[in-house]
mmCIF entry with sequence, helices, sheets and N, C-alpha, C, O atoms, coordinates in Angstrom:
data_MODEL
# 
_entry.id   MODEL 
# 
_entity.id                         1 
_entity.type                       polymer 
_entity.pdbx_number_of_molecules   1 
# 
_entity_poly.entity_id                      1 
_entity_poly.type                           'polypeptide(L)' 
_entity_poly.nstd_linkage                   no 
_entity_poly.nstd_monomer                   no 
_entity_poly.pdbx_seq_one_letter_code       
;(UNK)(UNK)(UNK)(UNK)(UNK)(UNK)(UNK)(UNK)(UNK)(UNK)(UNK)(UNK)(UNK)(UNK)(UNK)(UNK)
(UNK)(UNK)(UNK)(UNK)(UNK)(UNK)(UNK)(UNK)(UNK)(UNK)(UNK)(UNK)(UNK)(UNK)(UNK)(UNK)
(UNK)(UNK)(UNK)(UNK)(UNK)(UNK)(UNK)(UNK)(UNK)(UNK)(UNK)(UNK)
;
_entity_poly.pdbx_seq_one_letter_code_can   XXXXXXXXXXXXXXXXXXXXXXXXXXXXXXXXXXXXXXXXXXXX 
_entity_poly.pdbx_strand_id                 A 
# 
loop_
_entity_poly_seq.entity_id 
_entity_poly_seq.num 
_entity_poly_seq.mon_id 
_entity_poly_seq.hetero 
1 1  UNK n 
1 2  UNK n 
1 3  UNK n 
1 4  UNK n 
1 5  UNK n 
1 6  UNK n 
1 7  UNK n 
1 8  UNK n 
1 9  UNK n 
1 10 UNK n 
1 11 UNK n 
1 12 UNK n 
1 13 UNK n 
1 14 UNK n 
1 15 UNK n 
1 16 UNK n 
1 17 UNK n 
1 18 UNK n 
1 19 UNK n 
1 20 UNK n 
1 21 UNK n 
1 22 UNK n 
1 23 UNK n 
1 24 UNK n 
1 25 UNK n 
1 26 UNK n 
1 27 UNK n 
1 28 UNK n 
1 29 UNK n 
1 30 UNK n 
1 31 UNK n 
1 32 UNK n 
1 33 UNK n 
1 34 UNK n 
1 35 UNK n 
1 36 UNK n 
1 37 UNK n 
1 38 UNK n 
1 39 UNK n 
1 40 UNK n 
1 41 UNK n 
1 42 UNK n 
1 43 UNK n 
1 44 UNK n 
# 
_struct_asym.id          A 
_struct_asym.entity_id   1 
# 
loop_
_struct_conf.conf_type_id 
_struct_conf.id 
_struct_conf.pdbx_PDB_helix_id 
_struct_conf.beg_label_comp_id 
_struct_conf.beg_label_asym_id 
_struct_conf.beg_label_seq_id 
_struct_conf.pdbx_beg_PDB_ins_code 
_struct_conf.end_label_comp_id 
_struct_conf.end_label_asym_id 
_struct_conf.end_label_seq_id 
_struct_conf.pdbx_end_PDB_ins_code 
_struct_conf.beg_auth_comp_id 
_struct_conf.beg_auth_asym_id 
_struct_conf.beg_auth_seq_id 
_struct_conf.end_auth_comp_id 
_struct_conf.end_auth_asym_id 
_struct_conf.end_auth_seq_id 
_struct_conf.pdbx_PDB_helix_class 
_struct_conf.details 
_struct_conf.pdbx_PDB_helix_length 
HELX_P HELX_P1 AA1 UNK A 2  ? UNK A 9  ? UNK A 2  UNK A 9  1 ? 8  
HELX_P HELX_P2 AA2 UNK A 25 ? UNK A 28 ? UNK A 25 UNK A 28 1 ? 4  
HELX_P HELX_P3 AA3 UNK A 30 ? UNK A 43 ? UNK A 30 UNK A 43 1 ? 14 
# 
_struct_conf_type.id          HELX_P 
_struct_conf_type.criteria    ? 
_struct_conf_type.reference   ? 
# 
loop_
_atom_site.group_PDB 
_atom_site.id 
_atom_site.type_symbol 
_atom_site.label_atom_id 
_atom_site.label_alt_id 
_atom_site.label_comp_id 
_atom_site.label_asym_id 
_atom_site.label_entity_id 
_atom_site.label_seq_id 
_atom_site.pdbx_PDB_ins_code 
_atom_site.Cartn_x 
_atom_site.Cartn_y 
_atom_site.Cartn_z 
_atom_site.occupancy 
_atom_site.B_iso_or_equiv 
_atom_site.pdbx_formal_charge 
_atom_site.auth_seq_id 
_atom_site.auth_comp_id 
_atom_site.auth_asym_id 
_atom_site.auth_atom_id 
_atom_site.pdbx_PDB_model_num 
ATOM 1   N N  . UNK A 1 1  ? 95.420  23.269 79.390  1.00 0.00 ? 1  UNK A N  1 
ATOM 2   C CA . UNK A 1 1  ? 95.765  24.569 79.945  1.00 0.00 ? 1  UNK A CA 1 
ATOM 3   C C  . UNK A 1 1  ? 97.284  24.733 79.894  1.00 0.00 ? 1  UNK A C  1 
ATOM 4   O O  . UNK A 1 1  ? 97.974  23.748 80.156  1.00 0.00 ? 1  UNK A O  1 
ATOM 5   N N  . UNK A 1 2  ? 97.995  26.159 79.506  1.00 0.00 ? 2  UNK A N  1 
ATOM 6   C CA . UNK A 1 2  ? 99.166  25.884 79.625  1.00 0.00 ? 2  UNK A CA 1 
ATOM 7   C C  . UNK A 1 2  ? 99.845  25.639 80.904  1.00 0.00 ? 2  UNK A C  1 
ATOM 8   O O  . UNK A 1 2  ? 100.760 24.827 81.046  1.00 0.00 ? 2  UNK A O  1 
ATOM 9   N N  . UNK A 1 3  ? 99.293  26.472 81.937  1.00 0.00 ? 3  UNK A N  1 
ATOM 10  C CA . UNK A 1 3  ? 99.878  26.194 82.936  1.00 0.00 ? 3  UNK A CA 1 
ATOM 11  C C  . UNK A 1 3  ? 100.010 24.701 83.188  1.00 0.00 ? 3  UNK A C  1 
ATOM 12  O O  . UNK A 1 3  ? 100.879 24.427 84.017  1.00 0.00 ? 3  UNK A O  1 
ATOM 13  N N  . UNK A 1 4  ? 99.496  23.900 82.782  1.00 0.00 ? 4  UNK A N  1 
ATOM 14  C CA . UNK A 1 4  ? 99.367  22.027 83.205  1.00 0.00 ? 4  UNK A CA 1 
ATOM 15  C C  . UNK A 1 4  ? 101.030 21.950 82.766  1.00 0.00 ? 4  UNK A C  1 
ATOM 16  O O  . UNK A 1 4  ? 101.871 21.336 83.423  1.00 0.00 ? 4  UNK A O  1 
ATOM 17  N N  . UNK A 1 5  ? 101.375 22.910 81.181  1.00 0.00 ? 5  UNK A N  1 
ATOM 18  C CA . UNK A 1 5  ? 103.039 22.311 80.791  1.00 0.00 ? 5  UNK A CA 1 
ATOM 19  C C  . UNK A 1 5  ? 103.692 23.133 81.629  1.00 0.00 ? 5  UNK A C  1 
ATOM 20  O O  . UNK A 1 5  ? 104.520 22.589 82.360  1.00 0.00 ? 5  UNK A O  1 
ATOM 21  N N  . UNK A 1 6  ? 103.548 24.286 81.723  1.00 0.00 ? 6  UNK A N  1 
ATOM 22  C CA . UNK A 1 6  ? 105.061 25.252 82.454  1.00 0.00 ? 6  UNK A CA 1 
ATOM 23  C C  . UNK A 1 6  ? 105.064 25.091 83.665  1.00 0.00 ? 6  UNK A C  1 
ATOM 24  O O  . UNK A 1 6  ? 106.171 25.416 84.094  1.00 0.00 ? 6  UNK A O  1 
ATOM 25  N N  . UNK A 1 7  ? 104.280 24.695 84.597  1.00 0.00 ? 7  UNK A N  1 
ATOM 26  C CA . UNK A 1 7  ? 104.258 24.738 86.355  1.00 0.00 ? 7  UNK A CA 1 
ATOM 27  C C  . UNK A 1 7  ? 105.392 23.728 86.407  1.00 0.00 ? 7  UNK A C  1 
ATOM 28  O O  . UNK A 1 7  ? 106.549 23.989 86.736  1.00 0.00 ? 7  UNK A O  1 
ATOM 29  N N  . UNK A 1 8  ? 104.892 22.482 86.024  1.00 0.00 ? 8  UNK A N  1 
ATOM 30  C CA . UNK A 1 8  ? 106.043 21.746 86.307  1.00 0.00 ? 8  UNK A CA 1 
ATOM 31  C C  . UNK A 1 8  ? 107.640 21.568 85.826  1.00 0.00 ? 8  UNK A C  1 
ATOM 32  O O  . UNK A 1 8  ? 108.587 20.874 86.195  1.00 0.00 ? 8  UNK A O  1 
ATOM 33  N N  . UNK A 1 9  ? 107.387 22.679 84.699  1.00 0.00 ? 9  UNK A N  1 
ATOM 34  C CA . UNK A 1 9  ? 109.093 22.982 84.324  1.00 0.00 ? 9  UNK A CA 1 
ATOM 35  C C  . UNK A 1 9  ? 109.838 23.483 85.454  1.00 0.00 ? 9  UNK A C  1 
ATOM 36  O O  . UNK A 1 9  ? 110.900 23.095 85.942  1.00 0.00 ? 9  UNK A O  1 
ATOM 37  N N  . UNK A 1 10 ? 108.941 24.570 85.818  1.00 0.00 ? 10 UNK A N  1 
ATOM 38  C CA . UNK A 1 10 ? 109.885 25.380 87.368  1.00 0.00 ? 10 UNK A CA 1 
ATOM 39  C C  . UNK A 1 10 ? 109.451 24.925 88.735  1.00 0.00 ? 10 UNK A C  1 
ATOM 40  O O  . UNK A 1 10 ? 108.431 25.406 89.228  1.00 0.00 ? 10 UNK A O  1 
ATOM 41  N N  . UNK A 1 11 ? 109.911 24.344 89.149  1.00 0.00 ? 11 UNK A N  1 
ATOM 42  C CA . UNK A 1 11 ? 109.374 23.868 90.552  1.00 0.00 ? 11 UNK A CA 1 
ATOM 43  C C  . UNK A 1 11 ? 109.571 24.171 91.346  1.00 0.00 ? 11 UNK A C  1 
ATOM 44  O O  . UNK A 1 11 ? 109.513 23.346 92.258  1.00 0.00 ? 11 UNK A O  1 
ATOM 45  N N  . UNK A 1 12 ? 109.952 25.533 91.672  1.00 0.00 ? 12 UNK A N  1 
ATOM 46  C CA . UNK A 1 12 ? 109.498 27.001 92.789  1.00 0.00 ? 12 UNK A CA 1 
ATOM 47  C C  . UNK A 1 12 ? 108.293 27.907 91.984  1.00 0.00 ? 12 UNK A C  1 
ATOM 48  O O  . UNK A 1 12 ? 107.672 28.833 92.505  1.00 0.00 ? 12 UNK A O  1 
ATOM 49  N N  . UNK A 1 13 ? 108.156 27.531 90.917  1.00 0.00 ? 13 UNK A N  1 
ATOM 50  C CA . UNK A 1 13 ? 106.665 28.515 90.634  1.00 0.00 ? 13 UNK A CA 1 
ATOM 51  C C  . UNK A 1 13 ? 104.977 27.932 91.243  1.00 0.00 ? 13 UNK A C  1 
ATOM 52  O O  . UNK A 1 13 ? 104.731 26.779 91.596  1.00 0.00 ? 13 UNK A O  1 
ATOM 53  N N  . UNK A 1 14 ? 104.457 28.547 91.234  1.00 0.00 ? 14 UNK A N  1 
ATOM 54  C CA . UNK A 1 14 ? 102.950 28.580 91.907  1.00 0.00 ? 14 UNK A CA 1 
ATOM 55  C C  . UNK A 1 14 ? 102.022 29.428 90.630  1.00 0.00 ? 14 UNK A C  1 
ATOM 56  O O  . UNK A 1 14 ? 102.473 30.259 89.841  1.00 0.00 ? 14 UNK A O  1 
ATOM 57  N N  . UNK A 1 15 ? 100.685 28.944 90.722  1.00 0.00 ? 15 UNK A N  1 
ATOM 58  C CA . UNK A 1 15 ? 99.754  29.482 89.771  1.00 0.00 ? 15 UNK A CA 1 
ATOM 59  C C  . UNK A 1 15 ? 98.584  30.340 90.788  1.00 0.00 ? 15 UNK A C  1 
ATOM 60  O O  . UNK A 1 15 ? 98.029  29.877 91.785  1.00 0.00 ? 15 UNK A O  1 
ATOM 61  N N  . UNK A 1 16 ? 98.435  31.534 90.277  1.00 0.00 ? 16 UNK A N  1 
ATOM 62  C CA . UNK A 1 16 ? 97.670  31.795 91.323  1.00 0.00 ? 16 UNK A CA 1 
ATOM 63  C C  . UNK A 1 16 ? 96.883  32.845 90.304  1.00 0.00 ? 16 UNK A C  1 
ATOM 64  O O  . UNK A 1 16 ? 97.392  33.586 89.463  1.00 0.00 ? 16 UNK A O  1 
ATOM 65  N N  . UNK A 1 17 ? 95.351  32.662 90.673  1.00 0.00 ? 17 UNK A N  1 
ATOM 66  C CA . UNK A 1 17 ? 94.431  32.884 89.797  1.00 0.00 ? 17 UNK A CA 1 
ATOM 67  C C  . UNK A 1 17 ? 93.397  34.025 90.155  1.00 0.00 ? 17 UNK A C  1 
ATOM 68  O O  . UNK A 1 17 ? 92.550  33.756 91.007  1.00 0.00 ? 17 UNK A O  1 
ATOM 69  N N  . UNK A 1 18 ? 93.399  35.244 89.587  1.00 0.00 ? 18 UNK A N  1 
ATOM 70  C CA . UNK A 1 18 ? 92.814  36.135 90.386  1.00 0.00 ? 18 UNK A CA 1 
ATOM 71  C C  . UNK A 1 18 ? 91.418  36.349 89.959  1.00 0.00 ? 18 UNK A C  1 
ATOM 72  O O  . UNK A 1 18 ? 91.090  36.162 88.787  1.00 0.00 ? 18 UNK A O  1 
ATOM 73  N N  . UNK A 1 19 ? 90.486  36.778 90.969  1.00 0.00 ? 19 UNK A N  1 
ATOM 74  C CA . UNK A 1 19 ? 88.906  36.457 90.611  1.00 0.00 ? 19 UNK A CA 1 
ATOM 75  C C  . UNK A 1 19 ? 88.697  37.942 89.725  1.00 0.00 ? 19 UNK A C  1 
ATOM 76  O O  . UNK A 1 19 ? 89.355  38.938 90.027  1.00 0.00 ? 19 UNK A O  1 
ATOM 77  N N  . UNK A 1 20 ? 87.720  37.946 88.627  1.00 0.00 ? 20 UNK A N  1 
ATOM 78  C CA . UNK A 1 20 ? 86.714  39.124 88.123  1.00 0.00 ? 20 UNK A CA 1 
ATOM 79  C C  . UNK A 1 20 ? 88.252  39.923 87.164  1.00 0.00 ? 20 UNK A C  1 
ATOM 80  O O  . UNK A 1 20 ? 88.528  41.091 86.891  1.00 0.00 ? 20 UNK A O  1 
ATOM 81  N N  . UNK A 1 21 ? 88.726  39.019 86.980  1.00 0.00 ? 21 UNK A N  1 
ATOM 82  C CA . UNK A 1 21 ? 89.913  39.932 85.736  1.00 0.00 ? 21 UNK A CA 1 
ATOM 83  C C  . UNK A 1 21 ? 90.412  38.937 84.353  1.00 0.00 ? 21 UNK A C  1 
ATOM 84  O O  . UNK A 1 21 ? 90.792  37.766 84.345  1.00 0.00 ? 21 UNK A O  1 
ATOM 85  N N  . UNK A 1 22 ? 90.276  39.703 83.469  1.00 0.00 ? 22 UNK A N  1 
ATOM 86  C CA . UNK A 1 22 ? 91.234  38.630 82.525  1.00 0.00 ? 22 UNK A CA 1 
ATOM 87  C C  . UNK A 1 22 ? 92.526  39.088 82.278  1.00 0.00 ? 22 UNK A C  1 
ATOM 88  O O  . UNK A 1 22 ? 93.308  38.798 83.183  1.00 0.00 ? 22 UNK A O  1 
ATOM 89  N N  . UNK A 1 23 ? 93.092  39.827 81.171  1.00 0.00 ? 23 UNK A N  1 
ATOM 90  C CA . UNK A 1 23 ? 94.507  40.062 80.736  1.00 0.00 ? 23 UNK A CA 1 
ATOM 91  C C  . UNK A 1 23 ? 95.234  41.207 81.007  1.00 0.00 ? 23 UNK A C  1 
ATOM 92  O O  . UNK A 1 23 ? 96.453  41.376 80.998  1.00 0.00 ? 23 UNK A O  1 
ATOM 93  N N  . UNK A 1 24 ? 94.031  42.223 81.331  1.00 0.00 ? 24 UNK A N  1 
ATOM 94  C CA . UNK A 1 24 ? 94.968  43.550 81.885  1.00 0.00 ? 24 UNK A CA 1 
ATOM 95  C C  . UNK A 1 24 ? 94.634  43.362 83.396  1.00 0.00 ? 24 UNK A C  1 
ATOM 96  O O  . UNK A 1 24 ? 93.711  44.051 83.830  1.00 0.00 ? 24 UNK A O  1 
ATOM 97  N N  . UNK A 1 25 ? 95.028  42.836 83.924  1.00 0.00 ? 25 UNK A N  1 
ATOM 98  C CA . UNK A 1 25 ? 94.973  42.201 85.553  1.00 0.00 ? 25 UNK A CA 1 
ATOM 99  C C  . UNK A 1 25 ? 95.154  43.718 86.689  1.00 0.00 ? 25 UNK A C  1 
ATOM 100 O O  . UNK A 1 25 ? 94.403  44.311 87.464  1.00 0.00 ? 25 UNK A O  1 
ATOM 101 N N  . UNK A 1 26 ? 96.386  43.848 86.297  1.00 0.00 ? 26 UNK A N  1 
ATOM 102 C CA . UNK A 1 26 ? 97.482  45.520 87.123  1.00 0.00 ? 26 UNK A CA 1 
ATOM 103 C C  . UNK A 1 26 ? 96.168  46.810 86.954  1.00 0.00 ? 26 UNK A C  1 
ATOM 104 O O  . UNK A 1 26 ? 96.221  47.881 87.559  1.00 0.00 ? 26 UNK A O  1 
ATOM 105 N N  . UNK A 1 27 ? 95.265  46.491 86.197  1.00 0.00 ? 27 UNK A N  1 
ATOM 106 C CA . UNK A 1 27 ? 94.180  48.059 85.351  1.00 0.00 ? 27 UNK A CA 1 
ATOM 107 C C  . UNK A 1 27 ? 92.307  46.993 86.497  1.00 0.00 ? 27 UNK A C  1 
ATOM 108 O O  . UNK A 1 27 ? 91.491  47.536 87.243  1.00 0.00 ? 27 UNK A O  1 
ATOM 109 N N  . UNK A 1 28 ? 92.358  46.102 86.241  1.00 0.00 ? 28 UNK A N  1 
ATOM 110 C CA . UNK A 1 28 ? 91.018  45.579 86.538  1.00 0.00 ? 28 UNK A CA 1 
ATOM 111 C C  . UNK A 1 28 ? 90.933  45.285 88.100  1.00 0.00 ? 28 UNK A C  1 
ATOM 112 O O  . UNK A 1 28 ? 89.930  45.538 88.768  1.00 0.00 ? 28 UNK A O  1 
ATOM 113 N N  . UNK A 1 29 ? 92.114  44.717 88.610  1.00 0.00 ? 29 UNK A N  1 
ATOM 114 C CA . UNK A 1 29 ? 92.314  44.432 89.876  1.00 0.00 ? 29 UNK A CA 1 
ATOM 115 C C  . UNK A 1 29 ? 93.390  44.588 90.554  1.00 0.00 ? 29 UNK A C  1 
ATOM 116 O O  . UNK A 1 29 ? 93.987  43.670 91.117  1.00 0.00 ? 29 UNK A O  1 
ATOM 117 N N  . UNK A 1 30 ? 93.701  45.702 90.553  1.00 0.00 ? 30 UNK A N  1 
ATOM 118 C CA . UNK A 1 30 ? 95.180  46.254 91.497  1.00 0.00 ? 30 UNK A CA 1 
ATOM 119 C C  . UNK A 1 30 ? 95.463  46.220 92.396  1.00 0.00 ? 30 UNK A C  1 
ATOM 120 O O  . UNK A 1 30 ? 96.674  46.242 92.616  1.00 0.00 ? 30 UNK A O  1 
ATOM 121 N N  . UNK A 1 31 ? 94.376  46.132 93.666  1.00 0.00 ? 31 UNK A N  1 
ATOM 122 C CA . UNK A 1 31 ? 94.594  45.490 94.898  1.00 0.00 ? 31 UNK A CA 1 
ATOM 123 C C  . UNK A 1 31 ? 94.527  44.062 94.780  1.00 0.00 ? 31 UNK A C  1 
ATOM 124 O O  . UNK A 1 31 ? 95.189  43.589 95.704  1.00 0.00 ? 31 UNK A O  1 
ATOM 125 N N  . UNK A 1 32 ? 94.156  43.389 94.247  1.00 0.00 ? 32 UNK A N  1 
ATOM 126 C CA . UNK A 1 32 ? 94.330  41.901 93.982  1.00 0.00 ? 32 UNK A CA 1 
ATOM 127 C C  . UNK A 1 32 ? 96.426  41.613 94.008  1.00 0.00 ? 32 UNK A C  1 
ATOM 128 O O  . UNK A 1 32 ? 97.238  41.219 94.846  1.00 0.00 ? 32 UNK A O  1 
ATOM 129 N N  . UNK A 1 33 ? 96.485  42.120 92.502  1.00 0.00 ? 33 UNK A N  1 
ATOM 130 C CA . UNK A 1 33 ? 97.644  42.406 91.883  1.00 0.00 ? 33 UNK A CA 1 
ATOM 131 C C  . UNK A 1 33 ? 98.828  42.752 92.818  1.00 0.00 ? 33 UNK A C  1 
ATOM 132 O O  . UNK A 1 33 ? 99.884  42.138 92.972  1.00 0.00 ? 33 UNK A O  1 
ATOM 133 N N  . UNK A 1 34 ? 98.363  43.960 93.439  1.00 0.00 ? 34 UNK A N  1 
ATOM 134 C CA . UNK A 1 34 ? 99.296  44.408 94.831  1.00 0.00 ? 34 UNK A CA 1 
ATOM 135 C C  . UNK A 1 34 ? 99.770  43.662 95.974  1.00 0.00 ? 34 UNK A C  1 
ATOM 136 O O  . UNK A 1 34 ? 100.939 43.727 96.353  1.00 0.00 ? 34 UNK A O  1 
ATOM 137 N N  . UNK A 1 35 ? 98.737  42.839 96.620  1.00 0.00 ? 35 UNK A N  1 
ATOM 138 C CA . UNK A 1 35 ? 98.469  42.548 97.309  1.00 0.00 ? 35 UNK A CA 1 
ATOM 139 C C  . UNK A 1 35 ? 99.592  40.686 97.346  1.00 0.00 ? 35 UNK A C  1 
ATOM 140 O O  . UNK A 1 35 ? 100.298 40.164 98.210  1.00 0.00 ? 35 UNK A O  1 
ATOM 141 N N  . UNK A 1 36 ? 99.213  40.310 96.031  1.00 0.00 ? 36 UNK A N  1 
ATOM 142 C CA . UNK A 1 36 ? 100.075 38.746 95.960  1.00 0.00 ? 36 UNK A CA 1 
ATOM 143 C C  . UNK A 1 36 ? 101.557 39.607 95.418  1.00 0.00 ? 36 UNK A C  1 
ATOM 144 O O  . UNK A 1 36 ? 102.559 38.993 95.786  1.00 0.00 ? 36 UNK A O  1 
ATOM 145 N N  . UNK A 1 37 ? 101.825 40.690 94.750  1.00 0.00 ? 37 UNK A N  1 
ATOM 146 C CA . UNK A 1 37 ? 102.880 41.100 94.771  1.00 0.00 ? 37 UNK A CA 1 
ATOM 147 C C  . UNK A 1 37 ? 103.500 40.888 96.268  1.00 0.00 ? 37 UNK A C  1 
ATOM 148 O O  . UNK A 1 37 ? 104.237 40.023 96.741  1.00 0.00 ? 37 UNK A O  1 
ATOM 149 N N  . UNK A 1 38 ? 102.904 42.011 96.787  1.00 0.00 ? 38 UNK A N  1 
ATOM 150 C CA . UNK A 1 38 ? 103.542 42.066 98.195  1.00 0.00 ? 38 UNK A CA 1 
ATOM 151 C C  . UNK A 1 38 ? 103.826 40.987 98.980  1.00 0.00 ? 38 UNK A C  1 
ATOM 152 O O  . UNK A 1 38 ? 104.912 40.964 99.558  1.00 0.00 ? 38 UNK A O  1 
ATOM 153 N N  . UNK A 1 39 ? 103.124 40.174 99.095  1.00 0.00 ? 39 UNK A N  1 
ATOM 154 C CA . UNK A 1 39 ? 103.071 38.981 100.109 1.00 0.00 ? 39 UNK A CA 1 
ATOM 155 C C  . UNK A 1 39 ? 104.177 38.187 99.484  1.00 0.00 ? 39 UNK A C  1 
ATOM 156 O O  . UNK A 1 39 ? 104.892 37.576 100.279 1.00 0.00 ? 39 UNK A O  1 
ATOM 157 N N  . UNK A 1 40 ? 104.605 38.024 97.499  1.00 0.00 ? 40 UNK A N  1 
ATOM 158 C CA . UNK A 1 40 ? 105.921 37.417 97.225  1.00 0.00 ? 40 UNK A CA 1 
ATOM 159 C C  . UNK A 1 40 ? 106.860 37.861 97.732  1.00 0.00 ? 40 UNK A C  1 
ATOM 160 O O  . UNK A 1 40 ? 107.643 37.032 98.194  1.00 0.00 ? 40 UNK A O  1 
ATOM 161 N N  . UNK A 1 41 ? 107.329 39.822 97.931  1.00 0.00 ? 41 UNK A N  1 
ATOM 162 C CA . UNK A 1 41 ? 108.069 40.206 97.760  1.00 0.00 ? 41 UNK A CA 1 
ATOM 163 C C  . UNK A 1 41 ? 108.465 39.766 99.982  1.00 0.00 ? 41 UNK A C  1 
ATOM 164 O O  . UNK A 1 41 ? 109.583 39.506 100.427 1.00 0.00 ? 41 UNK A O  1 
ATOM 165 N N  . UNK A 1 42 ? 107.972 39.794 100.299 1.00 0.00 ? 42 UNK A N  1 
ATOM 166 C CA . UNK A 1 42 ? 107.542 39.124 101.731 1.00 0.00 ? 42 UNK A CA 1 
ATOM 167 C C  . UNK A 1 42 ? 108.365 38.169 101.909 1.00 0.00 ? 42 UNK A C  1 
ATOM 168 O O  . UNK A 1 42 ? 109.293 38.090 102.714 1.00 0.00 ? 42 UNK A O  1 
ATOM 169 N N  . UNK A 1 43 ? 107.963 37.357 101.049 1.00 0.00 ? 43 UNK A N  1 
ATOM 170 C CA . UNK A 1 43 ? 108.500 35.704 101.416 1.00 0.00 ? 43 UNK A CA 1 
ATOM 171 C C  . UNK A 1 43 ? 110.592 35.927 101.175 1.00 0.00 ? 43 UNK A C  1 
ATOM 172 O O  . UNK A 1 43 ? 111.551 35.272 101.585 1.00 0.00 ? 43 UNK A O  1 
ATOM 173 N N  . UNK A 1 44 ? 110.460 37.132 100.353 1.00 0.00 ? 44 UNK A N  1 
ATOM 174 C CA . UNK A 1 44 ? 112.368 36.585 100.195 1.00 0.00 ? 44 UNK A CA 1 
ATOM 175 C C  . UNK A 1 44 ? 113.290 37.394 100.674 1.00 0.00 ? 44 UNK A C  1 
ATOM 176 O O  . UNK A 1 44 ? 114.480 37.089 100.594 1.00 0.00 ? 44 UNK A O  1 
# 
C-alpha cells in the first residue's frame, strides 16, 4: 500500500480512510469529507 511508504516520511501525517467512497471522495461523501476537514482545521 502506498501509504505503508509516505506515512512514515511525514511524521505529523495520519491516514484516515473514509467508508462507501473511492476517488472523487468531496462528490460521494461530503459530509464525511467536511466533517475530518473541520475537526483538522480545529486542531490548529
Amino acid at each position: 500500500m502506498l501509504a505503508d511508504h509516505l506515512l512514515p516520511l511525514i511524521p505529523t501525517a495520519t491516514l484516515t480512510v473514509l467508508k462507501d467512497t473511492g476517488h472523487l471522495s468531496p462528490l460521494e461523501v461530503p459530509d464525511q469529507v467536511a466533517a475530518h476537514i473541520n475537526a483538522f482545521v480545529a486542531q490548529l
